[in-house]
N, C-alpha and C positions, 0 to 999 in steps of 0.2 A: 603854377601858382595857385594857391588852396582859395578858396572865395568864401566868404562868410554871410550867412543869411541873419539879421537880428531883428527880432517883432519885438512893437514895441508895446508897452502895458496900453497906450490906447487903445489901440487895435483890438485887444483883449476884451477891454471895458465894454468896446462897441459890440462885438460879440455878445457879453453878458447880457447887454440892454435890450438887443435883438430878440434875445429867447426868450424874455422878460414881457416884450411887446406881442409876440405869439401866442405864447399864454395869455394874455389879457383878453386878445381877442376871440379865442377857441372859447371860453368862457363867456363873454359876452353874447355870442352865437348863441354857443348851447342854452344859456338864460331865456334868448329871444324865442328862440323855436320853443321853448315850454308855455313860455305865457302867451303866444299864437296858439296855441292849440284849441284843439275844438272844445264846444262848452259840453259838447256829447259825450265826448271822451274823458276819461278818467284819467288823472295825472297820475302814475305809481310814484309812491313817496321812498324817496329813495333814502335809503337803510345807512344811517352813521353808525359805524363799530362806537360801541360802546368801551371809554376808555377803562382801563383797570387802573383800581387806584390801589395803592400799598399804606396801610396804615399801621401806625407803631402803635404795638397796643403797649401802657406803664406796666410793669411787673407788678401782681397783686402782693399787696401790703401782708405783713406775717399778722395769724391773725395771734390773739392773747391765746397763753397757753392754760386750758383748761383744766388741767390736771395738776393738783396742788401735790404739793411735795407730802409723802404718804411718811408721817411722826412713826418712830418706832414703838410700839406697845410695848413695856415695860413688862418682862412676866416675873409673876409670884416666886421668890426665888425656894427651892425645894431644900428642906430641911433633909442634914442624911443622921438616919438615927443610927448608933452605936448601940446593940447589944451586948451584953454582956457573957462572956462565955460564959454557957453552962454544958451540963451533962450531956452527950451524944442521947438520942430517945432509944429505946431499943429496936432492934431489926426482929421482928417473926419472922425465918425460917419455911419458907413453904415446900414441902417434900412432894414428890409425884407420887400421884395412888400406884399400888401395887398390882391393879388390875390392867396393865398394859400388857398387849399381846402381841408380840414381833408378829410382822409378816414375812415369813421366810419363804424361800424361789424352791421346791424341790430341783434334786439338780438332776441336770440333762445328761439323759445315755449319752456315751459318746458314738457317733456314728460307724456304722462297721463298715468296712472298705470295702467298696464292690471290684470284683475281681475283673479287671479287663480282658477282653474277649479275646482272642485271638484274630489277628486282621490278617488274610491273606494277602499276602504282596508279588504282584506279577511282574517277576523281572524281566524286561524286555529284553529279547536276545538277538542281536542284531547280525546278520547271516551275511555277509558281503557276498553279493551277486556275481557268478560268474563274469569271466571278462569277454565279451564277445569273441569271435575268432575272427583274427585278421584277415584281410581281402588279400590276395593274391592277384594282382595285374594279369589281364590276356597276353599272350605271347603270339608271335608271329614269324620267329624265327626257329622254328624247334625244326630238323633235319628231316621229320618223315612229312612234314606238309608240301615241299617242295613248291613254295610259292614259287614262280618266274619274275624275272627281274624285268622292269619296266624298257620298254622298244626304245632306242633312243631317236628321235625324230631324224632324217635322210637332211631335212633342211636347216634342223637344228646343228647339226655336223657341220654343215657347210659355214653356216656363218658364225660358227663358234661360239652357241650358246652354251651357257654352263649354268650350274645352281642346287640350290638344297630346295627342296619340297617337303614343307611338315603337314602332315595331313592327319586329321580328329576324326577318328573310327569308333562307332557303337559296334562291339560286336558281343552276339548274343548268347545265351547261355548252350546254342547247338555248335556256335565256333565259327559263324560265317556274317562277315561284313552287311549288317544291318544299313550302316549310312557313313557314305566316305564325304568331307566337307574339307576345304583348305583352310588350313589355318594357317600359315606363311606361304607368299607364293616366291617362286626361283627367280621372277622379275622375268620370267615367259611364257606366255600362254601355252605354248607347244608342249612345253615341257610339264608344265601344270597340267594339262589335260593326259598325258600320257603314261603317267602318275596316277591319276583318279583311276581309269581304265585298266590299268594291272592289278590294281589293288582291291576292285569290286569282285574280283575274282577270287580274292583268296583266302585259304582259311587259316584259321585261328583257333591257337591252346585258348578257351575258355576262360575268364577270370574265376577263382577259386575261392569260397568262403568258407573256410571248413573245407571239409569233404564235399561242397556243396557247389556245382556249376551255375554261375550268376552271369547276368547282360552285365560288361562296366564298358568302359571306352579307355583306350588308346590311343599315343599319340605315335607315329609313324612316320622317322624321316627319310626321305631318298632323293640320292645322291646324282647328280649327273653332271660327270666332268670327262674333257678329254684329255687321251694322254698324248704328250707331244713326241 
């Protein structure tokens, strides 16, 4: 069930009267405590704003107009007189004196054509450089070197290892394995090493540039597989 609260305008009033009687009395203090004060002391006179007042000022009256209406002056009206034709007067003739003396331009040699020199012009001639001479790869299998073919390991047998071995050989412009290095290995070391070991030993046709014995490298694979 909702409940309703309702004040009533007394209550209100009595309110208003309340705050009314505070003020009276804040005032009345304040008054008393000035006029106790000491006769030594200086009372500051306390500062009323000064109110602004707004005043309608009347709009100023037109004054008379000083300047009189300016009368048209009337002017002398101008007679036009009408002559009478007569006789044209006569014209003199004035001739130019005889002693005018043209200035005339002598005229201009015409200029004689200088002969152009002759310019020598140097035709580039462009000579295409020979073409280097192809490299010839070493070889390793040529029939009079009689490389020996790699040992095949005793244990590698046994447990039936197999594989390819690619091996990267410098070899030198005299024909003999400067640096053997694995480049793929057979997946065993037995076999990899037994490999490196035949092949430090062996010689080599020369890579060829021209007619010219050069260091290149090769690459060298060997085989080791068994037959069943």
């Amino acid at each position: 069930m909702a409940t309703f609260i309702f004040i009533s305008p007394s209550a209100h009033l009595r309110g208003i009267a309340l705050k009314f009687l505070l003020t009276l009395v804040l005032h009345g203090t304040l008054l008393y405590w000035t006029l106790q004060a000491m006769p030594g002391q200086a009372v500051l006179p306390q500062t009323v704003p000064v109110p602004i007042q707004v005043v309608l000022i009347p709009p100023p009256r037109p004054l008379p107009s000083a300047v009189s209406a300016i009368r048209p002056v009337a002017r002398p009206a101008t007679k036009t007189v009408l002559h009478s034709a007569s006789k044209p007067a006569p014209v003199t003739l004035l001739t130019a004196a005889s002693g005018i003396t043209a200035m005339t331009t002598a005229p201009v040699a015409p200029a004689t054509p200088v002969a152009a020199e002759p310019v020598a012009v140097a035709l580039a001639v462009t000579v295409a450089a020979p073409a280097p001479p192809t490299l010839e790869p070493a070889r390793f299998n040529a029939d009079y070197l009689n490389n020996p073919a790699p040992s095949y390991p005793l244990f590698s047998r046994r447990n039936r290892e197999q594989g390819t071995v690619l091996l990267n050989i410098k070899v030198s412009a005299q024909g003999q394995a400067e640096q053997v290095q694995v480049k793929r290995s057979s997946g065993f070391s037995r076999l990899d090493e037994a490999a490196l070991e035949a092949v430090r030993q062996w010689r080599f046709v020369p890579a060829q540039r021209g007619s010219v014995a050069v260091a290149a490298s090769v690459v060298v694979p060997i085989v080791f597989r068994l037959d069943s």
